[in-house]
C-alpha positions as CSV (number, residue, x, y, z in Angstrom):
1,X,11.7,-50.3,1.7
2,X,8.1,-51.0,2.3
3,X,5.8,-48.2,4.0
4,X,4.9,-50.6,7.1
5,X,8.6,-51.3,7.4
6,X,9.6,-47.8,7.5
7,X,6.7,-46.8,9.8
8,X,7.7,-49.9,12.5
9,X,11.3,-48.6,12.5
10,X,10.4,-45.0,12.6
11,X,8.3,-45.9,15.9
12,X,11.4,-47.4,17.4
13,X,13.2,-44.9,16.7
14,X,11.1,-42.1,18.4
15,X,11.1,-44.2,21.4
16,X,15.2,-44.4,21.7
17,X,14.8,-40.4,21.1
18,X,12.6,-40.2,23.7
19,X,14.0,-42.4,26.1
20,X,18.0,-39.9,26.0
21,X,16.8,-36.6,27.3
22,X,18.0,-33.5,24.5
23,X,17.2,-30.4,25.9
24,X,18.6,-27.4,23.3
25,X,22.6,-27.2,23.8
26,X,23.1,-30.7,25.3
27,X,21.8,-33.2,22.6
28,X,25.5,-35.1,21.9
29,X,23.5,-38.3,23.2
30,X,20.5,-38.0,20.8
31,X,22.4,-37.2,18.0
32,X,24.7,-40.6,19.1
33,X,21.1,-42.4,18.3
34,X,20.8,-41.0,14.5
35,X,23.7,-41.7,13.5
36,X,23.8,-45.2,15.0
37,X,20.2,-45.8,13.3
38,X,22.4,-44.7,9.6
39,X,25.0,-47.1,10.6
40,X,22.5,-50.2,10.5
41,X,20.4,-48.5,7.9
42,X,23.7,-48.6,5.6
43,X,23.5,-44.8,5.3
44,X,26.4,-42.8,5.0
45,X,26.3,-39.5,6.7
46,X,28.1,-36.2,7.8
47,X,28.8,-34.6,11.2
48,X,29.2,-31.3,12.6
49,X,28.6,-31.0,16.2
50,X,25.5,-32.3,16.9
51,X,24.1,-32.3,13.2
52,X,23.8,-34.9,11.3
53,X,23.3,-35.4,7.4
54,X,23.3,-37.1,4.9
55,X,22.5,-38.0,0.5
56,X,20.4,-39.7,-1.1
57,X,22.5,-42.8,-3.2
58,X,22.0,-41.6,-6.6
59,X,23.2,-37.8,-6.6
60,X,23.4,-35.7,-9.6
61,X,24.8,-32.1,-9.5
62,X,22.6,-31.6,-12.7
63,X,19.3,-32.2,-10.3
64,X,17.3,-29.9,-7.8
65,X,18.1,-30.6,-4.2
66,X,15.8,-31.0,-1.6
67,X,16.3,-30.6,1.8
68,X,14.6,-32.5,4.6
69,X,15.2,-31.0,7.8
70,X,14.0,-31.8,11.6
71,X,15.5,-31.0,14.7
72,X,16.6,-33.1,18.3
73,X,16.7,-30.7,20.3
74,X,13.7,-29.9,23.2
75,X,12.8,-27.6,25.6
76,X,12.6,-28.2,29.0
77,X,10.1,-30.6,30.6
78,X,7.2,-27.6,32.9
79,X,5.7,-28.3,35.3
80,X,2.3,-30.2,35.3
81,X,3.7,-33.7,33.6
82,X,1.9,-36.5,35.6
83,X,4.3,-39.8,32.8
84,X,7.8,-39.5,33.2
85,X,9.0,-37.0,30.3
86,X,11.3,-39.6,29.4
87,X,9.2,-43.0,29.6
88,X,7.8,-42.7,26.1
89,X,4.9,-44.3,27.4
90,X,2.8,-46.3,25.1
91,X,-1.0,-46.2,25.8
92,X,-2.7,-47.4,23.0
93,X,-1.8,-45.5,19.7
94,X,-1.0,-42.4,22.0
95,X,2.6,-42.1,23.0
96,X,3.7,-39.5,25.6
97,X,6.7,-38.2,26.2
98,X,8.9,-34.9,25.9
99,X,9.7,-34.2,22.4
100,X,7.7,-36.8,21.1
101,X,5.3,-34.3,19.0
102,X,7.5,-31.7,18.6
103,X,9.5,-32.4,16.7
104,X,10.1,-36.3,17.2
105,X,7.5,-37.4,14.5
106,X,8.6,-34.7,12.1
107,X,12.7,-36.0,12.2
108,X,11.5,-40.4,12.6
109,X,9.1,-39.4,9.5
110,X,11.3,-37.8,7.4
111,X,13.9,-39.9,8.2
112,X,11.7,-42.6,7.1
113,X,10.9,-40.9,3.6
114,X,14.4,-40.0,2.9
115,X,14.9,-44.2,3.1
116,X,12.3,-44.9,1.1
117,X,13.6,-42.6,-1.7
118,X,17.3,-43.0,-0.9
119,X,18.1,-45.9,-3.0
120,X,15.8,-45.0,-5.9
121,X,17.8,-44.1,-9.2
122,X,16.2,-41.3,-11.5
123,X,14.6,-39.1,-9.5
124,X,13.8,-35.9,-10.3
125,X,15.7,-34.0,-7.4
126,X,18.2,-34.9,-4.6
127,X,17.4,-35.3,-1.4
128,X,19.4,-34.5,2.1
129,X,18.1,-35.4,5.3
130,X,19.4,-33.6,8.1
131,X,18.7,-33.7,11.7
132,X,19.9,-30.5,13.4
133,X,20.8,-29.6,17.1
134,X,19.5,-26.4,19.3
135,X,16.4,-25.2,17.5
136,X,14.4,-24.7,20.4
137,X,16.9,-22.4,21.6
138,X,17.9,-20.2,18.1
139,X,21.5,-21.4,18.8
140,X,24.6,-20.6,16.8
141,X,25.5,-24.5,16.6
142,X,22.1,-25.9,14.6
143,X,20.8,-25.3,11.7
144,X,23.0,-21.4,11.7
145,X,26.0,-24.1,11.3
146,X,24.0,-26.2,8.5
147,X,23.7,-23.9,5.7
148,X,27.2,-22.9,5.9
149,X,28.2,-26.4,5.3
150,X,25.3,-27.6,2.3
151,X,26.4,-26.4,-0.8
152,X,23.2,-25.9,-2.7
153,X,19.7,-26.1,-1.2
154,X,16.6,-24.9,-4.1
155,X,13.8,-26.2,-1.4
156,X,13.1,-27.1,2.2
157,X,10.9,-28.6,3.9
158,X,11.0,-28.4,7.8
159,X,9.6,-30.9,9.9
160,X,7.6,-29.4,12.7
161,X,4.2,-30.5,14.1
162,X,1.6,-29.0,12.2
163,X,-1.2,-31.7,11.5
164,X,0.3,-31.9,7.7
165,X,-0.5,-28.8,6.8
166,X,1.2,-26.7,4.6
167,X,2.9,-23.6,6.6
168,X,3.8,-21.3,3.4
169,X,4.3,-19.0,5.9
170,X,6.4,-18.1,9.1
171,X,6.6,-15.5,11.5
172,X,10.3,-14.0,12.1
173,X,11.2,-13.0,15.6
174,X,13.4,-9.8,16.4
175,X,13.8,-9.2,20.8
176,X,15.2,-5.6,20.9
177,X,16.7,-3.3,23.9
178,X,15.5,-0.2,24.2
179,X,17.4,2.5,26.4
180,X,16.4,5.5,27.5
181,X,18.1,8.5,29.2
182,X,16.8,11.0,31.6
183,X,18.5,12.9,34.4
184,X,18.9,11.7,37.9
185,X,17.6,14.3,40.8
186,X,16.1,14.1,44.4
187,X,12.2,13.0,43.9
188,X,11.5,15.4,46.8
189,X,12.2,18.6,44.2
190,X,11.6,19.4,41.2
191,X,14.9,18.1,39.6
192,X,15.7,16.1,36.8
193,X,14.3,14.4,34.2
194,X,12.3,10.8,34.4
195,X,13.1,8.5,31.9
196,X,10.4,6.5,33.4
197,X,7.9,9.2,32.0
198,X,10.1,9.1,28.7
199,X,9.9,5.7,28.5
200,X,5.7,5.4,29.0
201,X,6.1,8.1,25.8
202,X,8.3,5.6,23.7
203,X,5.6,2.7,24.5
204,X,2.9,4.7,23.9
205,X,4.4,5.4,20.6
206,X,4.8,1.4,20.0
207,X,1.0,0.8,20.8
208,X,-0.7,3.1,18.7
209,X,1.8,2.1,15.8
210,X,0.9,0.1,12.4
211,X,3.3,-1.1,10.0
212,X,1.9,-0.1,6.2
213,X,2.2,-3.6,4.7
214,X,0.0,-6.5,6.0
215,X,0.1,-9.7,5.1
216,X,-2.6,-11.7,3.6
217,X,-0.9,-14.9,5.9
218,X,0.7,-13.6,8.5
219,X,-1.1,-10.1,9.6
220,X,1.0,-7.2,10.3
221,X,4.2,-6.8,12.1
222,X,3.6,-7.4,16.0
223,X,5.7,-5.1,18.7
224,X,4.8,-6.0,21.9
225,X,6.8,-4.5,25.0
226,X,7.3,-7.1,27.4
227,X,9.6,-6.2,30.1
228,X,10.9,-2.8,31.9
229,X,13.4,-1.6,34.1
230,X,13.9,1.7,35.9
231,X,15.3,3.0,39.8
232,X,17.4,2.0,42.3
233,X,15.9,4.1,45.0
234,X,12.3,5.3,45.6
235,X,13.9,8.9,46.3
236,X,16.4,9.3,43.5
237,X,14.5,10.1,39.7
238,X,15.8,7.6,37.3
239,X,18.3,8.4,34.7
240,X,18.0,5.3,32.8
241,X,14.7,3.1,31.5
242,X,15.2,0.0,30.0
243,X,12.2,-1.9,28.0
244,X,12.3,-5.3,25.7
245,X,10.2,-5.4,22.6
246,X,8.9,-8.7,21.4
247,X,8.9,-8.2,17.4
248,X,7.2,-10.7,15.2
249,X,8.0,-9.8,11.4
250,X,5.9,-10.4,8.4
251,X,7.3,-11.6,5.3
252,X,6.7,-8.7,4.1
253,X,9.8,-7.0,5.6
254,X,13.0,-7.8,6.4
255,X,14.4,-7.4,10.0
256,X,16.6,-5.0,8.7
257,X,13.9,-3.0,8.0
258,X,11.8,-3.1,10.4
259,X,14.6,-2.0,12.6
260,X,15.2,0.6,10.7
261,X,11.3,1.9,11.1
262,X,11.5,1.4,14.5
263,X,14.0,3.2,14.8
264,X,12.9,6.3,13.1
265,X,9.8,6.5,15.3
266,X,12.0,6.5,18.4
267,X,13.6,8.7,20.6
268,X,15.4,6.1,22.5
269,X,18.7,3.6,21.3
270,X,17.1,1.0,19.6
271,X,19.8,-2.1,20.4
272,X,18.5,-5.1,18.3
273,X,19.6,-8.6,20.1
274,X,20.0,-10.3,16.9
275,X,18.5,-10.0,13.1
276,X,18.9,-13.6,11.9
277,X,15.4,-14.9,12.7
278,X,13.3,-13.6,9.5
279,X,10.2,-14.0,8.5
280,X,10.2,-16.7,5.6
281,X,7.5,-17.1,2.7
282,X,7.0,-19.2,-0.6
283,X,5.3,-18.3,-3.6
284,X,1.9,-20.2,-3.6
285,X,3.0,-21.2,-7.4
286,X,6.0,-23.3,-6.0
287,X,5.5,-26.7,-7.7
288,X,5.3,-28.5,-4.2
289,X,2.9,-25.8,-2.9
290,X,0.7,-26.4,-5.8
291,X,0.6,-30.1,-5.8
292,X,-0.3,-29.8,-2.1
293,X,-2.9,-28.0,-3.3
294,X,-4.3,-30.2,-5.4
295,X,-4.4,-33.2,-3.3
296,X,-6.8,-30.5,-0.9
297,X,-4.2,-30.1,1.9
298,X,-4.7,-26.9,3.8
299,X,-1.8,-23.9,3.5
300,X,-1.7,-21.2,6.2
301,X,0.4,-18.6,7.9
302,X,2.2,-19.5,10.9
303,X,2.9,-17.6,13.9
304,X,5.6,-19.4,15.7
305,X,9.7,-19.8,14.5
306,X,11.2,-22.2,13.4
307,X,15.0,-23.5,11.6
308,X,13.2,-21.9,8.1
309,X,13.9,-18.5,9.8
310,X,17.9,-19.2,9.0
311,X,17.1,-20.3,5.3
312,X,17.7,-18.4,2.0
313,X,15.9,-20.9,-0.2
314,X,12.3,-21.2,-1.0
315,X,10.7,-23.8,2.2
316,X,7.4,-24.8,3.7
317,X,6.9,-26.3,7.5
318,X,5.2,-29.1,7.4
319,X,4.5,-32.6,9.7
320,X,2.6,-35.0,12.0
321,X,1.5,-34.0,15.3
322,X,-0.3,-30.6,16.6
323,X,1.9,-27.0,17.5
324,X,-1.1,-26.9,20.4
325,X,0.8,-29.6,22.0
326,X,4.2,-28.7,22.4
327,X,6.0,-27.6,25.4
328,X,3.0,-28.7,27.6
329,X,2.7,-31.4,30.5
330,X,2.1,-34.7,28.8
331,X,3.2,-34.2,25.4
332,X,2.2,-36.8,22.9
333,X,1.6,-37.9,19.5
334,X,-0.5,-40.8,18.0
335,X,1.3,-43.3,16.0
336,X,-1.3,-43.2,13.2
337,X,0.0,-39.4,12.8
338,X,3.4,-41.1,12.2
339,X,2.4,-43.3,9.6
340,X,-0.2,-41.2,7.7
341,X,2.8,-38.7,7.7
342,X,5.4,-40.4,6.0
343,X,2.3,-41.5,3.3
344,X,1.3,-38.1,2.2
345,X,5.0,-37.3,2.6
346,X,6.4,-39.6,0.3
347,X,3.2,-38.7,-2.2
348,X,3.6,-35.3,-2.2
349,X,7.5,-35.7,-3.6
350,X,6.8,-38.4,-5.7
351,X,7.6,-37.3,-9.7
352,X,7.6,-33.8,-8.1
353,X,9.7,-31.6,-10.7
354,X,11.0,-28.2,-9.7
């Protein structure tokens, strides 16, 4: 298929997925849309709850297989939007709507460059497109679901809006519960123990803390307190303080061990919420990494999460649109992002070799 082809249909597309709300968890109708847009493309594909994916024609197990991978899901519309989040409003070669930037022209670009290679015989690599259900939220039915079901995967790349650069790098996320006792007694006499007090020590202990290995992308590992609990009664002293720590992991650690640290310089029960969401990395030799390189597009270090966070395989986040726009009032995305995207898309895999 031609480029302009590919680009008109991917435009359409984005406004259907505009048009059927998809907010994380409740995207059955959405997904109804991709796969209806493989059934007139002549695609065969595979489902699993709200994923959907699918091959490229001309598969050979002998081959290294490339995954391209966007997700449906949104957030919820905030306050502030003056369009209707659901219009996909057209003004020019701006078109607003929620989930349009992130990660609409990511999923209708990739979608597009998976067609343009799909019926191509001797490449280099396979290719899988798959467009994958509660990102937004980190749920257990997306992308977690995904890489129990693909086989083999020896590269990624995620389509998230980051103005076509190269993220090499990516922030992981760990939220953890801290508890700490004290001893209840009557505030009017010396008696027990705070744990509020305790608990001020335990933070204090977070703030002046620096993990040893910094990254040259990402910075160091960020613990941020960001909630706290204590007291029933303003005359009984608390027996129990609960905090939350934010944690956002380098790729220098694992989440296992930066628990682990944490957990040595604390007093308190250290009760991770999850360890799934690691930090991810590529080597800046990676063939695709280097050829991005050499056609002068930027690589950086990014600090928000994405679906990369639940892959064991070497990936980059890449696609149109701008992270500053996301999950604000008026999202949008111009339609010459779209098109310039699936170009330097379909360049940057051309002849690639792994």
């Amino acid at each position: 298929m031609q480029i302009e082809e590919l680009y008109q249909s991917s435009v359409e597309l984005l406004k259907q997925l505009v048009h059927t709300p998809s907010l994380s968890g409740q995207e059955n109708n959405v997904a109804a849309h991709i796969r209806n847009h493989f059934d007139n493309s002549g695609i065969p594909y595979k489902t699993f709850l709200n994923n959907t994916w699918c091959f490229n024609k001309y598969w050979d197990e002998n081959k290294p297989v490339i995954l391209l991978n966007s997700h449906i899901d949104t957030v919820k519309p905030v306050s502030g939007w003056t369009y209707d989040p659901f219009g996909a409003t057209l003004e020019g070669e701006k078109l607003i709507g929620l989930g349009s930037n992130d990660a609409g022209a990511p999923l209708v670009s990739l979608l597009a460059v998976f067609k343009y290679f799909y019926n191509i015989e001797g490449l280099p690599f396979n290719l899988i497109y798959a467009a994958t259900a509660e990102e937004e939220s980190s749920g257990p039915n997306g992308m977690a679901q995904l890489v129990k079901q693909l086989a083999r995967v020896d590269f990624a790349i995620v389509g998230e809006p980051t103005q076509m650069k190269l993220a090499v790098a990516e922030k992981g996320l760990i939220v953890i519960d801290c508890v700490v006792k004290g001893k209840a007694g009557h505030a009017a006499r010396n008696e027990g123990i705070n744990s509020i007090y305790l608990a001020l020590e335990e933070i204090q202990k977070i703030k002046n803390y620096s993990f040893e290995k910094i990254s040259p992308l990402l910075g160091p590992v960020k613990m941020t307190v960001t909630q706290i609990e204590a007291g029933f009664q303003h005359n009984v002293i608390p027996d129990t303080c609960k905090f939350v720590m934010d944690v956002r992991t380098n790729e220098c650690y694992n989440n296992d061990e930066v628990i682990a640290e944490i957990s040595a310089l604390l007093k308190c029960e250290v009760l991770p919420r999850s360890t799934r969401l690691n930090s991810s990395g590529i080597n800046m030799d990676h063939p695709f990494v280097m050829k991005a390189q050499s056609m002068g597009i930027e690589c950086y270090g990014s600090p928000t999460l994405s679906d990369q966070s639940l892959m064991n395989y070497p990936s980059i986040k890449m696609g149109p649109g701008d992270s500053a726009r996301s999950h604000t009032a008026n999202e949008y995305v111009y339609l010459s992002e779209i098109k310039s995207g699936i170009k330097q898309y379909i360049e940057l895999l051309s002849n690639l070799h792994l």
